[in-house]
FIBA-805920 format. One line per 5 residues: number of its first residue (from 1); their letters; for each residue x, y negated, z of C-alpha. Coordinates in steps of 0.25 Angstrom, whole numbers, m for minus. Example, Ala and Ser with C-alpha at 12.3 -4.5 7.8 and 13.67 -1.06 7.14 Angstrom:
1) as) 49:18:31  55:4:29
END
This chain:
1) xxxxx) 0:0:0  5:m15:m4  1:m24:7  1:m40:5  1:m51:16
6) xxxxx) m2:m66:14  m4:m77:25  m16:m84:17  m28:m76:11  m27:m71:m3
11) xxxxx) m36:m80:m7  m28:m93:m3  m22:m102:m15  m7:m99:m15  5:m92:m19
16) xxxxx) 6:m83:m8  m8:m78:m10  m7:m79:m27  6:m70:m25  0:m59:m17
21) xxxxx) m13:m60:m27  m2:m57:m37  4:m48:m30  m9:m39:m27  m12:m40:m42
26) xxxxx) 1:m34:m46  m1:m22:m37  m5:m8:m44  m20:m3:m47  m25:1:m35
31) xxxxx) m14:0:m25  m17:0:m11  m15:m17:m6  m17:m24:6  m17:m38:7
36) xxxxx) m15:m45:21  m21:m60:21  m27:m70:29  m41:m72:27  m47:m85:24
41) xxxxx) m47:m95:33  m62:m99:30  m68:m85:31  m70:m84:15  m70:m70:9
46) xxxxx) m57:m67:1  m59:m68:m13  m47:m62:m19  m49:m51:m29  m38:m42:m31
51) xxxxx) m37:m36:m46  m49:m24:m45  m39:m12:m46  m31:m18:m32  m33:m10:m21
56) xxxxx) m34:m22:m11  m37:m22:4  m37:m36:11  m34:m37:25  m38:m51:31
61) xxxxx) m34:m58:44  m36:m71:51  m23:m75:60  m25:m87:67  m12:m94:74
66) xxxxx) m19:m93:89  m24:m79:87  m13:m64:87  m9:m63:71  m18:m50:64
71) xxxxx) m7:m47:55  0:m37:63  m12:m27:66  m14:m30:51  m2:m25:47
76) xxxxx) 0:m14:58  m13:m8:53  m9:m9:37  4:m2:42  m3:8:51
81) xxxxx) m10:13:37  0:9:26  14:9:32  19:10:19  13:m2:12
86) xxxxx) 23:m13:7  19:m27:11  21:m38:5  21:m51:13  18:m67:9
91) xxxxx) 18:m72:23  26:m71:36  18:m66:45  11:m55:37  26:m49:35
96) xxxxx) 29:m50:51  15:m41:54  18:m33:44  33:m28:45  30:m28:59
101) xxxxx) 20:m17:57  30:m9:51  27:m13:34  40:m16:24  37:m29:21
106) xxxxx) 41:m39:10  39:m54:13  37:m61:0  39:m73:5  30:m87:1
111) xxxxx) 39:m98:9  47:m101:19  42:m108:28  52:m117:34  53:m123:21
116) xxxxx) 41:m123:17  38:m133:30  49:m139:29  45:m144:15  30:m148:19
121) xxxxx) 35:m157:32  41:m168:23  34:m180:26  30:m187:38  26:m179:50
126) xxxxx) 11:m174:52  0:m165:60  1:m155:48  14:m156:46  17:m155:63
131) xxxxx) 9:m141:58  15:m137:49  29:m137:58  21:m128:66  19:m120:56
136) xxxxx) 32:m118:51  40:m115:64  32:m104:68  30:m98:54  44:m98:51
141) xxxxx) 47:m90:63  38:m79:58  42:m81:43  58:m79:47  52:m67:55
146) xxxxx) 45:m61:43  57:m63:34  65:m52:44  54:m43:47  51:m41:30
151) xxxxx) 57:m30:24  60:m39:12  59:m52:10  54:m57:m4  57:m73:m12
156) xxxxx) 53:m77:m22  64:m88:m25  79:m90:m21  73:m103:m14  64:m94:m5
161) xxxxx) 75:m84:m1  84:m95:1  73:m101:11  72:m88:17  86:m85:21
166) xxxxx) 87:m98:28  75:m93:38  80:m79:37  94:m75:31  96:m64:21
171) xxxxx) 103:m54:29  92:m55:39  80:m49:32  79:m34:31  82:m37:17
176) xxxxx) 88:m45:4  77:m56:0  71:m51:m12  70:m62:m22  57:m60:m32
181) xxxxx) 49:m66:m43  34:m70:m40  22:m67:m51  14:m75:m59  m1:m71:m62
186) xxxxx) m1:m73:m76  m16:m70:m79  m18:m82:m68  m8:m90:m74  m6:m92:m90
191) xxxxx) m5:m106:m98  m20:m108:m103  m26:m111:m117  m27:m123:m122  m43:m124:m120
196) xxxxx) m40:m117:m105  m30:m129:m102  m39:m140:m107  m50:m135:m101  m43:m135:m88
201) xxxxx) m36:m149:m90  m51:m152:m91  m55:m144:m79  m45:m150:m70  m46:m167:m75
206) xxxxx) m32:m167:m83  m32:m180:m90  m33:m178:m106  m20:m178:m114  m11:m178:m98
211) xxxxx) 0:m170:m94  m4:m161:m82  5:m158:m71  0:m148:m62  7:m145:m46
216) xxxxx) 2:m135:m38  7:m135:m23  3:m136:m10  1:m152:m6  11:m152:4
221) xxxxx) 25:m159:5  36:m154:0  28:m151:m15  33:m165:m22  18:m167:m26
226) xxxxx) 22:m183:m22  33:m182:m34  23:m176:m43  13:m187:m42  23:m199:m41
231) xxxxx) 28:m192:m53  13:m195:m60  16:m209:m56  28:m208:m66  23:m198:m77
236) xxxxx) 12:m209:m76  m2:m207:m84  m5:m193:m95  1:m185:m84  m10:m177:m74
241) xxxxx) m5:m169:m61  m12:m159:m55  m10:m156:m40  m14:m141:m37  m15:m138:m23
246) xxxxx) m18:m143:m8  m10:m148:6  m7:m156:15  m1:m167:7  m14:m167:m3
251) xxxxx) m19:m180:1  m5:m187:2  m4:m182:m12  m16:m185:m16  m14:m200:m11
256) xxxxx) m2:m202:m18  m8:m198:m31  m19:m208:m29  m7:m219:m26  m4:m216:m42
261) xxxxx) m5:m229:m52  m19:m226:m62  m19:m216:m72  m9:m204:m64  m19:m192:m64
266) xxxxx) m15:m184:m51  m25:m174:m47  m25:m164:m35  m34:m151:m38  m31:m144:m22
271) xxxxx) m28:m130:m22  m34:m122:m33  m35:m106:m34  m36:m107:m49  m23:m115:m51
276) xxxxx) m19:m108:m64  m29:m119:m71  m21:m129:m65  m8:m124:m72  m15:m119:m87
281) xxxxx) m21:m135:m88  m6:m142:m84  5:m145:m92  15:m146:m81  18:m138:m67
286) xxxxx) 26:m147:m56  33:m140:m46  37:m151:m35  40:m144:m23  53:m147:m14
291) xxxxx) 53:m133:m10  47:m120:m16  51:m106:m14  46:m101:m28  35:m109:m35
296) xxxxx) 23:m100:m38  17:m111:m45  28:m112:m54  25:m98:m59  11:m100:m60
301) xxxxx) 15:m114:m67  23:m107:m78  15:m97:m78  3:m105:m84  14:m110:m95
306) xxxxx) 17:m125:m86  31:m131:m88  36:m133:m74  42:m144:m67  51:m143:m54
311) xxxxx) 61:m149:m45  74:m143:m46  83:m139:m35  90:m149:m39  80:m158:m33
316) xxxxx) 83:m154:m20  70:m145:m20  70:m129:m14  63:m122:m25  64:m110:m33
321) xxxxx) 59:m116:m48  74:m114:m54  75:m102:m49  63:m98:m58  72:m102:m71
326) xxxxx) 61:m108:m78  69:m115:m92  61:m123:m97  49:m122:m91  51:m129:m80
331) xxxxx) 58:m145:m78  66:m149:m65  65:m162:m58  80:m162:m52  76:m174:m41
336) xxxxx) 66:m172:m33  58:m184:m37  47:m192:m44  56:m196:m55  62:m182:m57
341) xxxxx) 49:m175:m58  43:m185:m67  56:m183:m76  53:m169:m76  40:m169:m78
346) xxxxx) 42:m178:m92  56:m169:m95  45:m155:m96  37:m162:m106  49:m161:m116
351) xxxxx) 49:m146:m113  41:m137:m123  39:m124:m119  24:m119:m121  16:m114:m110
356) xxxxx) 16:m99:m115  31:m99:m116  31:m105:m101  21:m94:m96  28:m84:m102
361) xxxxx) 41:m85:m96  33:m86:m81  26:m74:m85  39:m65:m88  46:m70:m76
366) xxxxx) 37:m67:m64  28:m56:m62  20:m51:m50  22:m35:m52  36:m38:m52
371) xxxxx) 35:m45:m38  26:m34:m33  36:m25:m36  48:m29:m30  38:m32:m17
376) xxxx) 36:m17:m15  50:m12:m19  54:m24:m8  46:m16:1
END
């Protein structure tokens, strides 16, 4: 039996619940799976459909920060009848119940958390932010605790194990980082038709005859989503941005935006579970971001035949997009600043790969199977 555990519910907007979606279709006809999730924090039914030949079972809990974790009977019971099942972990404490119950256990692991706080506090200090700290010391306790407890520890990028060897070094795991390749959903993610894409730039208020740029990000600090909508200030009017995605930061961003001279067209959508449309009705993917492990977007980006933008390391950002080796299809800033993106963003325009050729390059070089693979020999 393959078991999957995630901290959100499968039905969250995200990349730790699109990978284990991804993941779960790869599996073989009919083989046994569990997946360990949160259930929803509003008491909704799970709406996730697994392909009709998946042999699915869904264990939900509900873990509140005053009341005894369920994860460890969860996981002692799973062993009790499957002590041979390989698990595959996306979150911290999900790998500490569970090798403690006796499971080899990979930890793919989505972040890191020191860094991922450390990014978000810039700025001036608040509540959320005074939470947030909070957060991040005791979860980086049980994170550095889950990184030695795994029998193998899974990245994604260079970046991430990088960041992981500071919490944790090398020779202290139970084994060698295994460094791997995500997927990407290709029947989710393909450049459109030309009706499709009008109909969308339709759908979703592009401005006639504009280039549309299109982020998609979490609204918090530390994703350059100021820099991309100064930079509309510069790129000035037939240009459009699309901001895909929800936080803390939304009506900061949202204010600044508003703050534009006349005629910059700057539009925030929220999170969105069919973001794929977003990518099929824009010409352009911005990848702002000081620090990123992988990118997932960046895939789905390409993926959907989208030219990307980025910050290079040069920059002074932690990313991982070089080490993807895109060519062409992708255009560095190499300072990390209004100016530099704006150059960037008018330097892709005098790139002329089609959005077939783009998606087909993405398409050869990342593949779920392949990572579902190298997962279970990992365990």
């Amino acid at each position: 039996m393959l078991i999957f555990g995630i901290g959100g519910n499968i039905d969250d907007i995200g990349g730790v619940e699109s990978s284990i979606k991804a993941l779960i279709t790869a599996c073989g006809a009919n083989e046994p799976i569990t997946l360990v999730c949160h259930a929803h924090k509003d008491s909704k039914t799970t709406q996730y459909q697994p392909p009709s030949n998946t042999d699915l079972n869904i264990i939900e809990y509900t873990a509140r920060s005053w009341k005894k974790s369920p994860l460890p009977e969860i996981y002692r019971k799973l062993y009790a009848n499957n002590p041979n099942s390989c698990v595959i972990c996306r979150h911290h404490r999900h790998v500490i119940a569970a090798a403690s119950a006796g499971f080899k256990t990979v930890y793919l692991v989505p972040s890191m958390i020191h860094s991922q706080v450390r990014t978000e506090l810039a700025g001036p200090l608040n509540i959320e932010k005074l939470r947030l700290v909070a957060f991040g010391i005791l979860n980086h306790w049980s994170q550095k605790s889950a990184l030695r407890l795994a029998s193998r520890v899974a990245a994604f990028s260079v970046t991430m194990k990088r960041q992981i060897s500071r919490v944790v070094s090398e020779p202290s795991l139970k084994a060698p980082i295994l460094l791997c390749k995500p997927g990407i959903d290709n029947t989710r993610f393909y450049p459109g038709t030309a009706a499709e894409r009008q109909s969308l730039r339709t759908k979703f208020q592009v401005p006639d005859g504009s280039l549309c740029l299109v982020i998609v990000s979490r609204l918090v600090a530390g994703k350059g989503i100021e820099l991309a909508i100064q930079a509309m200030q510069s790129l000035g009017k037939g240009y459009h941005l699309m901001i895909i995605g929800d936080g803390l930061r939304r009506p900061h961003y949202q204010e600044l935006a508003q703050r534009c001279k006349p005629g910059i067209s700057v539009h925030f959508w929220g999170a969105q579970s069919t973001v794929e449309e977003f990518y099929r009705c824009a010409d352009i993917f911005l990848m702002t971001s000081k620090a990123e492990s992988l990118g997932q977007t960046i895939l789905e980006a390409g993926a959907s035949g989208l030219p990307i933008i980025a910050f290079s390391k040069q920059a002074g950002v932690t990313t991982a997009t070089e080490e993807l080796s895109l060519g062409d299809y992708v255009t560095f800033a190499h300072h990390y600043s209004v100016d530099a993106l704006t150059e960037a963003i008018l330097r892709s325009r005098t790139k002329h790969a089609t959005p077939a050729q783009i998606h087909d390059y993405f398409r050869s070089q990342f593949h779920w199977p392949t990572l579902l693979e190298e997962l279970k020999q990992a365990c």
